[in-house]
C-alpha positions in Angstrom: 3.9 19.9 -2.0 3.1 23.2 -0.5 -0.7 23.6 -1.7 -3.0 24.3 1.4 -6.0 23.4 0.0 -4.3 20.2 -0.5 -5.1 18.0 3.0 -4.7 13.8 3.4 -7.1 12.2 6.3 -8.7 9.1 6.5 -10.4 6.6 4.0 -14.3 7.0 5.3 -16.9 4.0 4.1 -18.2 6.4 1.9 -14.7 6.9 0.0 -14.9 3.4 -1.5 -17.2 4.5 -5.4 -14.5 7.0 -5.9 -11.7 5.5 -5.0 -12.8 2.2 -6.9 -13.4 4.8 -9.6 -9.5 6.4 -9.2 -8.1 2.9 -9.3 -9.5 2.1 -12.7 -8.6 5.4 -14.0 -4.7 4.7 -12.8 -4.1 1.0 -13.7 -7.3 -0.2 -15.7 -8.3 -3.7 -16.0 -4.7 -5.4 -16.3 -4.3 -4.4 -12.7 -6.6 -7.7 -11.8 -4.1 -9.6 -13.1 -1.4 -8.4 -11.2 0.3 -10.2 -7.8 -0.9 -7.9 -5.5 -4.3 -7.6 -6.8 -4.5 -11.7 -6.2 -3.1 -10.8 -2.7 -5.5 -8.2 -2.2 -9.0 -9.6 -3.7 -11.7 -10.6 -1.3 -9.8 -8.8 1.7 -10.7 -6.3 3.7 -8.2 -3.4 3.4 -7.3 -1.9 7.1 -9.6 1.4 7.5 -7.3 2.8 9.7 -4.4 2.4 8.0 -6.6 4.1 4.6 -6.0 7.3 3.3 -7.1 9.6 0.5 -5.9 13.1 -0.5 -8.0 15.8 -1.1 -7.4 18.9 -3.0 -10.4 21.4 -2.6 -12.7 18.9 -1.0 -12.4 16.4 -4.0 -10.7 13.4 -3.6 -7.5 12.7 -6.5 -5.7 10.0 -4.3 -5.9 6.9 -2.3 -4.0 4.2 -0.7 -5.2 1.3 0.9 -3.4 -1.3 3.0 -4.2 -4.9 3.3 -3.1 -7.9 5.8 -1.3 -10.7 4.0 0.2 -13.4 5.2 3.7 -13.9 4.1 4.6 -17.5 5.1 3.8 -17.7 9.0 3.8 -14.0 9.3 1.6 -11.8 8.9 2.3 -8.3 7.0 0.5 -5.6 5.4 0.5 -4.7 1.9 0.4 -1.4 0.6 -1.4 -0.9 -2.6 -2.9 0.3 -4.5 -1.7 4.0 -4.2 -3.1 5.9 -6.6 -3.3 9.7 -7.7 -5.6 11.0 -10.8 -3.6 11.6 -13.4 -4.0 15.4 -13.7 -2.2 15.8 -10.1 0.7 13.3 -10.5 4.4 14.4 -9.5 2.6 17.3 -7.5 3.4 15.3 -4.0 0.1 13.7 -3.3 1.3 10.6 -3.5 4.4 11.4 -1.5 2.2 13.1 1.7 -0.2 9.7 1.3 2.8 7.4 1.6 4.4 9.2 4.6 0.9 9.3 6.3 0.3 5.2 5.4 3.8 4.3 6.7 3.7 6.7 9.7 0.1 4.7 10.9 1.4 1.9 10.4 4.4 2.4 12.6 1.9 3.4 15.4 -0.5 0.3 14.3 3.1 -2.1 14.9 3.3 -0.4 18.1 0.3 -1.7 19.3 1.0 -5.0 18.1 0.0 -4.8 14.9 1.9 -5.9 11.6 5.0 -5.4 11.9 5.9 -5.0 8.0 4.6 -3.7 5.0 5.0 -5.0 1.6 4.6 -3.9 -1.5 5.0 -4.1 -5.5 6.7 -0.9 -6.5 9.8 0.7 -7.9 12.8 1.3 -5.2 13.6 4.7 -6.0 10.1 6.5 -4.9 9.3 4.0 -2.0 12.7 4.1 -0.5 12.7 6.9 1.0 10.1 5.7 2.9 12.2 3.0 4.2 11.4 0.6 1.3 14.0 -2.3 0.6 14.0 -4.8 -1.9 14.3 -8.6 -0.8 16.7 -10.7 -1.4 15.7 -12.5 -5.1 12.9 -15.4 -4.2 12.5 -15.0 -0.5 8.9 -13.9 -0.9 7.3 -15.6 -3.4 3.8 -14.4 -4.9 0.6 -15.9 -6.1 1.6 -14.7 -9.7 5.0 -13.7 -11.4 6.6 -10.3 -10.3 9.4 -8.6 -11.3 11.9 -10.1 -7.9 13.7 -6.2 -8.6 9.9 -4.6 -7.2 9.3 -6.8 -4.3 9.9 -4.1 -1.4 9.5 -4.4 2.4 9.2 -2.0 4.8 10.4 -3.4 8.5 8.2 -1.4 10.9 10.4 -2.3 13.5 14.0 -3.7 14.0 15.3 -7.0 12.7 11.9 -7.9 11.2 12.5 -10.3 8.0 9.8 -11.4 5.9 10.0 -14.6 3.7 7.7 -17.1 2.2 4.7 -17.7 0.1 2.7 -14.7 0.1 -1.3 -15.4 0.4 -4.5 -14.2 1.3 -5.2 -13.2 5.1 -7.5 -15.2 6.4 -8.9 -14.3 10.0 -7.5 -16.9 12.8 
């Protein structure tokens, strides 16, 4: 996406109206009963790692990510990523994906997560260095397509596998 008065920076406190607000626009009320939504519910999503996009000073995206735990490790989900619908395939979504993965990266360098999970399709978040698991070696708190479960290793060797469940401070 070329558009200049398009611009991505961090999710502020202040965000969190509208971006509830996108999030029901894009996936409405079955999204609560979705896997990652279970994952996600009553968890603070990482600020840092937060973005929205901005075209003209209004905000028509957002992505969030989330610590999970996923079996002794612990990961970070990505999700929800969402873009109004009047702006989709324009490359919002693709600037706010690069900017989440890119943070996180830094985040794993500093001994943070060093994954990121997600529930999508393989063709749009491979690029981004999104691979799909091997059939049943995460398993989440509600049934999934196993062809969407993606992982993104934030640094070499990293293997996820387990039951997926809410992070809970230690």
């Amino acid at each position: 996406m070329t558009n200049p008065s398009l611009t991505i920076r961090p999710e502020r406190l202040d965000d969190a109206p509208l971006i509830e607000t996108i999030t029901w626009s894009v996936f409405g009320p079955g999204m609560t009963a979705r896997a990652a939504y279970v994952l996600r519910e009553g968890v603070d999503h990482e600020m840092p790692l937060s973005f929205v996009a901005e075209l003209n000073g209004a905000i028509i995206g957002t992505v969030r990510l989330t610590k999970v735990c996923i079996g002794d490790d612990i990961a970070l989900m990505l999700g929800p990523l969402a873009v109004l619908t009047e702006h989709k395939s324009k490359g919002a979504g693709k600037l706010l994906m690069a900017e989440a993965v890119k943070a996180s990266r830094e985040h794993s360098r500093q001994g943070g997560p060093k994954a990121i999970m997600l529930v999508g399709d393989e063709p749009y978040y491979g690029p981004f260095g999104f691979k799909r698991v091997p059939a049943g070696s995460i398993v989440l708190p509600r049934p999934a397509d196993p062809n969407r479960i993606l992982v993104c290793a934030l640094e070499e060797g990293v293997v996820l596998g387990g039951v997926a469940s809410r992070f809970i401070d230690r």
